[in-house]
C-alpha positions in Angstrom: 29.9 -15.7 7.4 27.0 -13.9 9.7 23.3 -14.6 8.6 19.9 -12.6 8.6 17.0 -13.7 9.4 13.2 -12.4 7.6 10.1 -13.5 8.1 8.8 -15.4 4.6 5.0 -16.9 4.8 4.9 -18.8 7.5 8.4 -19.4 8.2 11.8 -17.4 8.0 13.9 -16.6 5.3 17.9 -16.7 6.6 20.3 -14.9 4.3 24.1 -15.1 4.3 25.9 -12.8 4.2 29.8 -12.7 2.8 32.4 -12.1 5.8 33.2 -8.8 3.5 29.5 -7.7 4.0 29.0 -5.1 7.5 25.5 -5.2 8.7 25.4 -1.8 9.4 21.6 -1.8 10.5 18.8 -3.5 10.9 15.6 -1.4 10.1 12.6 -2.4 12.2 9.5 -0.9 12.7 8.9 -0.2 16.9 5.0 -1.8 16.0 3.4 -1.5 19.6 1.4 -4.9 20.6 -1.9 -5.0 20.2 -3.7 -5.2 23.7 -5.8 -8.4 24.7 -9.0 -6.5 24.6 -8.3 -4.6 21.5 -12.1 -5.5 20.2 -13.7 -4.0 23.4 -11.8 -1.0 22.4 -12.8 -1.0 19.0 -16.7 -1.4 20.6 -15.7 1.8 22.7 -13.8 4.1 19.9 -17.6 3.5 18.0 -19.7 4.7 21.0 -17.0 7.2 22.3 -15.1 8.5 18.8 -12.0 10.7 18.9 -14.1 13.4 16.6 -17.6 14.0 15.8 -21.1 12.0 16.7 -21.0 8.7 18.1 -21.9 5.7 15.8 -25.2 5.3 17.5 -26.6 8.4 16.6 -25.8 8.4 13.1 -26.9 5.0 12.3 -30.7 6.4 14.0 -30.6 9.1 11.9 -30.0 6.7 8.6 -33.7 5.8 9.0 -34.7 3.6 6.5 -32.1 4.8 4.3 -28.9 3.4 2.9 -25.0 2.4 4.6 -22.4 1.3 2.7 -19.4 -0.5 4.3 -16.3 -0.2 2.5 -13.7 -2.3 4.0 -9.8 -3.7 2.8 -9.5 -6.2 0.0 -7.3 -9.4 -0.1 -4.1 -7.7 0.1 -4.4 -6.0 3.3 -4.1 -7.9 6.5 -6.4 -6.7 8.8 -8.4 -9.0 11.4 -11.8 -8.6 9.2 -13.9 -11.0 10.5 -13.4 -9.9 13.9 -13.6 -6.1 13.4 -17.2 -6.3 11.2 -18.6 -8.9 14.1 -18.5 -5.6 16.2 -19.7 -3.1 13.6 -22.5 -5.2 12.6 -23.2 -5.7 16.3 -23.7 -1.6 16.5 -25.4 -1.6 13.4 -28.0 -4.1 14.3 -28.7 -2.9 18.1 -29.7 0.0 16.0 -32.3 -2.4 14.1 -30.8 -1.6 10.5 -32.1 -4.3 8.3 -29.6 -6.1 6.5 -31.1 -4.9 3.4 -30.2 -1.3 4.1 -26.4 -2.4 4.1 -24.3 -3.3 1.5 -20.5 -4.1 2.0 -17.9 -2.9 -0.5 -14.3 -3.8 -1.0 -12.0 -1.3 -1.9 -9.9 -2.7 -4.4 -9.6 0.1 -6.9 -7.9 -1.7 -9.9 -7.6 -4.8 -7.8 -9.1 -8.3 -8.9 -12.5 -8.3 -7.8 -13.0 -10.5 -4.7 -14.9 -14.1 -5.6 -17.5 -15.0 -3.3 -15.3 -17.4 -1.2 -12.7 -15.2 -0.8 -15.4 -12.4 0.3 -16.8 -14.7 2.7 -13.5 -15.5 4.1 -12.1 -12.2 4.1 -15.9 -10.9 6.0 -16.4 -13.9 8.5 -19.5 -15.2 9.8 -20.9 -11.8 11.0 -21.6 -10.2 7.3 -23.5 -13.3 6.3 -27.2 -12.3 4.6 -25.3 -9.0 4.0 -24.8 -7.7 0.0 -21.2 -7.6 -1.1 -19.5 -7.1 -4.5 -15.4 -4.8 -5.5 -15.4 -1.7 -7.3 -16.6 -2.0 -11.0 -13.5 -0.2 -12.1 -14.5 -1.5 -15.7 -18.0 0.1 -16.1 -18.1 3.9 -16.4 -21.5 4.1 -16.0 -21.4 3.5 -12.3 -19.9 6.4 -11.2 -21.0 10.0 -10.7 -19.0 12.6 -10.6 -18.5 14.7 -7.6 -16.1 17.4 -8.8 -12.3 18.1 -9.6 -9.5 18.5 -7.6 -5.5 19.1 -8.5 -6.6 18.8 -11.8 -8.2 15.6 -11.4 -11.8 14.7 -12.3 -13.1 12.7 -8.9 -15.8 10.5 -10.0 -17.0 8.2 -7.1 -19.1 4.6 -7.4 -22.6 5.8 -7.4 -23.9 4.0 -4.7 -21.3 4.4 -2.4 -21.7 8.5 -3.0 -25.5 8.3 -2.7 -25.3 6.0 0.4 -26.7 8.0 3.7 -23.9 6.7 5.5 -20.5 5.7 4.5 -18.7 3.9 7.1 -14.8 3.5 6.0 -12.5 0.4 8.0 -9.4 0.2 7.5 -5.9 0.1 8.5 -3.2 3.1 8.9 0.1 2.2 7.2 3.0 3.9 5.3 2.1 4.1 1.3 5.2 4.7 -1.2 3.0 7.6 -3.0 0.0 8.9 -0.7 2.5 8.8 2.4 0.5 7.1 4.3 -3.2 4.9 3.6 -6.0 4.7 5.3 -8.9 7.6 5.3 -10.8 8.8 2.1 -8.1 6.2 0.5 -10.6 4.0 0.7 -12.8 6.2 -1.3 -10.5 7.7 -4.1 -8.9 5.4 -5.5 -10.5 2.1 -3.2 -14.1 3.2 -5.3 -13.1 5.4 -7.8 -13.5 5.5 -11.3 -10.3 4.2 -14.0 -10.2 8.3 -15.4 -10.1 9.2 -11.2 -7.5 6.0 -10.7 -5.7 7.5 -13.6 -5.5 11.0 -12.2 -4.3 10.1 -9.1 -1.5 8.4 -10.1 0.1 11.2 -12.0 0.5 13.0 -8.5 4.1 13.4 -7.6 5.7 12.2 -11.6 7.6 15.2 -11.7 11.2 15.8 -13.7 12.5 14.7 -10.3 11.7 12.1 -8.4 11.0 12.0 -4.2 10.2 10.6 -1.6 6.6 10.4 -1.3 6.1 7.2 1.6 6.0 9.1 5.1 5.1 12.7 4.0 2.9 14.6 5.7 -0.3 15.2 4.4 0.1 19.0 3.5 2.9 18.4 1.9 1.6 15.2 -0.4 0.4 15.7 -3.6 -1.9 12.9 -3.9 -3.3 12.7 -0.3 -4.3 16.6 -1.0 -6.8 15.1 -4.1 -7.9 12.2 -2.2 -9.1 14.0 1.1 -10.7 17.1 -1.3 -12.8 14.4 -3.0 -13.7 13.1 0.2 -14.9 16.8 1.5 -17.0 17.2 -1.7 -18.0 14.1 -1.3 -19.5 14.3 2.2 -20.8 17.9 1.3 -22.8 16.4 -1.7 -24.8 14.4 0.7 -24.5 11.5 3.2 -21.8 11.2 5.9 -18.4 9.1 6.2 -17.5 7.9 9.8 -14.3 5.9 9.7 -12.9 2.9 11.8 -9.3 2.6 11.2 -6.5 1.2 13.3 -2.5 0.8 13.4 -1.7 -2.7 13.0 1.3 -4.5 15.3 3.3 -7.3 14.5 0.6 -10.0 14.3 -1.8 -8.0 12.4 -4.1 -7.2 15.3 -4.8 -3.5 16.0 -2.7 -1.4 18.4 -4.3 1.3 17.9 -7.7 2.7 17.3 -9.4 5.7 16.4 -12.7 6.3 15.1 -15.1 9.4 14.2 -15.1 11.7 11.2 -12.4 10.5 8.6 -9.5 13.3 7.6 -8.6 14.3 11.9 -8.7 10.1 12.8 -6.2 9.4 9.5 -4.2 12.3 10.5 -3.9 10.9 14.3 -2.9 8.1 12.9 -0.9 8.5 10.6 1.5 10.4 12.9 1.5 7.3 15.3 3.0 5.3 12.6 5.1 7.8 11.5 6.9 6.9 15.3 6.0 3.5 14.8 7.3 2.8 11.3 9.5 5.7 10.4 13.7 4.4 10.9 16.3 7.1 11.1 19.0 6.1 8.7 22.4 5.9 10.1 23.5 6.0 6.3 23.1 4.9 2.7 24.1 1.4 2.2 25.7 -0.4 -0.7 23.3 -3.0 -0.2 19.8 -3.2 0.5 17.8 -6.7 1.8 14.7 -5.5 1.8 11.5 -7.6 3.1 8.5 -7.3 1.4 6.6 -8.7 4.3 3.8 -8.0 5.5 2.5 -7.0 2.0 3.7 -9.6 0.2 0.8 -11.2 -0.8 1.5 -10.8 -4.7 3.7 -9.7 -6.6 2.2 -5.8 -7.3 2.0 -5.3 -3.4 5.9 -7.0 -3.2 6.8 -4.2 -5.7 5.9 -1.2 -3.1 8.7 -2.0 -0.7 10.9 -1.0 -3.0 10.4 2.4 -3.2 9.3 2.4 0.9 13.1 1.5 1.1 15.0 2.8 -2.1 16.2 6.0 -0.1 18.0 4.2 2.4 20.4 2.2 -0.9 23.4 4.8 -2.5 23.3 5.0 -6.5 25.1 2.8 -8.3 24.1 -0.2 -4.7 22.7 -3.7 -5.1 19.0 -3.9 -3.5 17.7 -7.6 -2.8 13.9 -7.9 -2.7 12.7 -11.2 -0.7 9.1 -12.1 -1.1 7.0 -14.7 -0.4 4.5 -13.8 -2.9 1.5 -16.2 -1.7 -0.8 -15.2 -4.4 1.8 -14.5 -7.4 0.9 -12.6 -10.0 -2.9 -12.5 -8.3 -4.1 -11.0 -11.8 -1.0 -8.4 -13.0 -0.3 -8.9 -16.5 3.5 -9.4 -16.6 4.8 -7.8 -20.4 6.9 -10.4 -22.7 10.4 -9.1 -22.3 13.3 -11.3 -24.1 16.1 -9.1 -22.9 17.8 -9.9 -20.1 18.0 -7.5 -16.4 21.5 -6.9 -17.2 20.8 -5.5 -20.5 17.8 -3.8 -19.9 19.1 -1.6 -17.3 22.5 -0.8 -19.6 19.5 0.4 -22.2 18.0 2.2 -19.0 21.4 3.7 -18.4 22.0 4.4 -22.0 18.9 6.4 -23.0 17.8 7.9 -19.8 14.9 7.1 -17.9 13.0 10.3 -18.4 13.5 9.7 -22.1 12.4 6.0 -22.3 10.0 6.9 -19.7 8.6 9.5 -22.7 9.5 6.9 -24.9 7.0 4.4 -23.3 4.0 6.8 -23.0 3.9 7.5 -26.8 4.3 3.6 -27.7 1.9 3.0 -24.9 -0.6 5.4 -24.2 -2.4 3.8 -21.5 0.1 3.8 -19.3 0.0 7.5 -18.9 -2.6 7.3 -16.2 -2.3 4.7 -13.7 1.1 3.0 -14.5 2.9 6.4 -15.2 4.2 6.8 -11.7 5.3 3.5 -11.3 6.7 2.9 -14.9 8.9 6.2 -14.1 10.4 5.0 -10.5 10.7 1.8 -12.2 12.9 3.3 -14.5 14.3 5.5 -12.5 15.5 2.8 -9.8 16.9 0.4 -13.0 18.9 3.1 -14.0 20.4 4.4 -10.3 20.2 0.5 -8.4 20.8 -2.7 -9.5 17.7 -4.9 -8.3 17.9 -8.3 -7.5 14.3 -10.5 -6.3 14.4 -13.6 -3.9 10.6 -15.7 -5.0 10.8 -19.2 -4.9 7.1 -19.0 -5.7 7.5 -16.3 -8.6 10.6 -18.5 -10.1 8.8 -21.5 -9.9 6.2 -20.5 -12.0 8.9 -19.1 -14.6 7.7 -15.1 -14.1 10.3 -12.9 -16.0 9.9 -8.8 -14.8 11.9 -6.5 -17.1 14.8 -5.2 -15.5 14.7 -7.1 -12.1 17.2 -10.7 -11.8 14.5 -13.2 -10.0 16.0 -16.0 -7.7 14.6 -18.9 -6.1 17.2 -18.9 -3.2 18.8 -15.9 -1.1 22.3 -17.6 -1.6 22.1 -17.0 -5.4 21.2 -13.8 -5.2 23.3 -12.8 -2.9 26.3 -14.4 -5.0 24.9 -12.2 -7.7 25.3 -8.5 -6.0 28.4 -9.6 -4.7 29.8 -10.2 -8.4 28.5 -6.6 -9.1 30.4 -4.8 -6.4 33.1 -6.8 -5.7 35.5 -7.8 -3.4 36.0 -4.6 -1.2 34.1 -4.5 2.4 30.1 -3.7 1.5 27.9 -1.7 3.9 24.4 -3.1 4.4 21.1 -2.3 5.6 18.5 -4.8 6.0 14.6 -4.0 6.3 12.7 -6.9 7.4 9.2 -5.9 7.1 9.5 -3.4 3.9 5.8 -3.4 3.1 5.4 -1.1 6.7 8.7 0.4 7.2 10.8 3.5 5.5 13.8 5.4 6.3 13.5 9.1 7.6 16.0 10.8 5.6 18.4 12.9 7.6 17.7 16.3 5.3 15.3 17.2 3.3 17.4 16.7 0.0 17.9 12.8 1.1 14.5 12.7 0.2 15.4 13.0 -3.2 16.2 9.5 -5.5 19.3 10.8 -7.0 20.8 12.3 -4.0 
């Protein structure tokens, strides 16, 4: 019996595997090492930016007027503390008050930070600054800026009316806007529930595909969120962005800074390289890794479809997860039928049409929660799915559709029951969260194919 190894928390996860099971490939991201003086180079890419003025000189044309720092929430891993100890550095040579700055977490539909966790997540070099999440639950504190692929782009008013908008964040792959990072932060990371909503419905089409890796002009959703962040800029104030590629220990590898859309785009190409695998061919099963965004449950979830193209239909995919922070606030539905059953009435009345179904019985779902209540469907009715949480089963979470496991032998047991005795190919993706396959042709990239 051979074994895999994955990172899980702090420690590592080994899976075995039955003697009938081929590891066919192991898909790891090529993450380049961040170097030792990776903060001096984060001090140089703000005085010397890949595109448009250095920091400096837009922080003394600011004045006495008004920044605003929007920066990663809780389940993004970047070295915060570290990075804002040298933005606030720049912004205080440039004798900003701290009053003129206020810091805002991106966290879109997110739980709002607490003011521990803000603290934590900001370090020492934020303190005396102002800080809150977006207020995703009051309308009143947005403005609208305009529309875009049909979708009304309303902004947090502050952050649009700030005289500079300085975005920090990391690069990585994202299963619907191909890649984050950029006027992400912005639209959804401070956008209004109708704006969330509207984004969201990019890419549910009749058929779905592929979305994690895609370029930019070829990705609905990016398309929206960098015109809001045009319209944005031309309505007044200025965005400079910080962002970065992070390696295997979550430091950054890579940095670019200036203006937002040509720094993302940069970028996002790197990790394309870094993060993109070339699939050797569909397996008939999947072990896929939520790490390193496996903080809770909803960020667990995403490595699914990051991976799903690289599983055959009718395969067996195993999600392992640490899940540090469980549910971390997502209102898991009551659902007394079993996985087995629920994807036999996946099966049986189509996803489309239960997907239809859904939307009438619940109409809030159609904004936010329609793309992902579709793949869901979708990937019950092509994949079995099978979830290794200790943390998840301990505290008894049921998900409809998915089998949960407290140990990798169970569940491995499990998707060997559903396919049987014959030899299996397998794929393994140890860090799902920031990894996806490159499909071979362009019609790989669709979820039936």
């Amino acid at each position: 019996m051979s074994e895999l190894s994955v990172p899980f928390g702090d420690e590592e996860l080994n899976i075995p595997l039955p003697e009938h099971w081929e590891l066919t490939q192991v898909a790891r991201p090529q993450l380049r090492p961040a170097p030792e003086d990776w903060k001096d180079r984060i001090s140089a890419s703000l005085s010397q930016p890949d595109t448009g003025p250095p920091l400096d000189k837009l922080l003394s044309d600011v004045g006495d007027g008004r920044i605003v720092i929007v920066v990663e929430d809780l389940t993004r891993t970047s070295p915060l503390p570290e990075i804002m100890e040298v933005l606030m550095r720049e912004i205080r040579h440039s004798r900003i008050a701290d009053d003129q700055v206020e810091i805002v977490f991106a966290t879109g539909m997110h739980p709002p930070l607490t003011a521990e966790q803000a603290e934590t997540k900001l370090g020492n070099a934020c303190n005396g600054i102002a800080r809150r999440s977006n207020p995703w639950h009051d309308e009143t504190a947005y403005v609208r800026v305009g529309d875009a692929g049909g979708v009304n782009i309303y902004l947090d008013r502050r952050v649009a009316s700030a005289d500079l908008r300085i975005l920090v964040s990391s690069v990585s792959p994202h299963l619907q806007a191909g890649f984050g990072g950029g006027y992400k932060m912005l639209f959804p990371g401070c956008a209004s529930i109708e704006t969330i909503r509207g984004l969201h419905r990019l890419g549910v089409g009749r058929r779905l595909r592929q979305l994690v890796g895609l370029s930019a002009a070829d990705n609905p959703m990016r398309a929206v969120i960098d015109a809001g962040g045009r319209m944005t800029d031309t309505a007044g104030g200025v965005s400079f962005a910080l962002q970065y590629l992070l390696d295997g220990r979550d430091l950054p590898s890579t940095v670019a800074a200036g203006e937002v859309i040509p720094t993302q785009r940069m970028l996002a190409k790197q990790c394309a390289v870094d993060s993109g695998v070339l699939l050797e061919g569909r397996s008939d099963v999947l072990i896929v890794n939520a790490h390193p965004r496996d903080f809770d449950l909803w960020q667990s979830f995403k490595c699914i479809p990051n991976t799903l193209w690289a599983l055959r239909p009718g395969g067996v995919m195993i999600v392992t997860t640490a899940c540090r922070a469980g549910l971390h606030g997502m209102k898991v539905p009551r659902w007394p039928v079993s996985p087995v059953w629920t994807r036999r009435a996946v099966r049986l009345l189509g996803a489309d049409s239960l997907g239809s179904l859904l939307m009438r019985l619940a109409p809030q779902l159609a904004g936010d929660a329609a793309f992902f209540v579709r793949l869901a469907l979708r990937t019950l009715h092509r994949n079995h799915i099978l979830m290794v949480s200790p943390a998840l089963a301990e505290a008894g979470v049921r998900f409809p559709g998915i089998a949960l496991f407290d140990n990798a032998e169970a569940a491995v047991a499990r998707a060997d029951e559903l396919l049987g005795p014959d030899t299996q190919q397998v794929v393994a993706f140890p860090a799902g969260g920031v990894t996806y396959p490159v499909p071979t042709s362009p019609t790989a990239r669709q979820a039936g194919a």
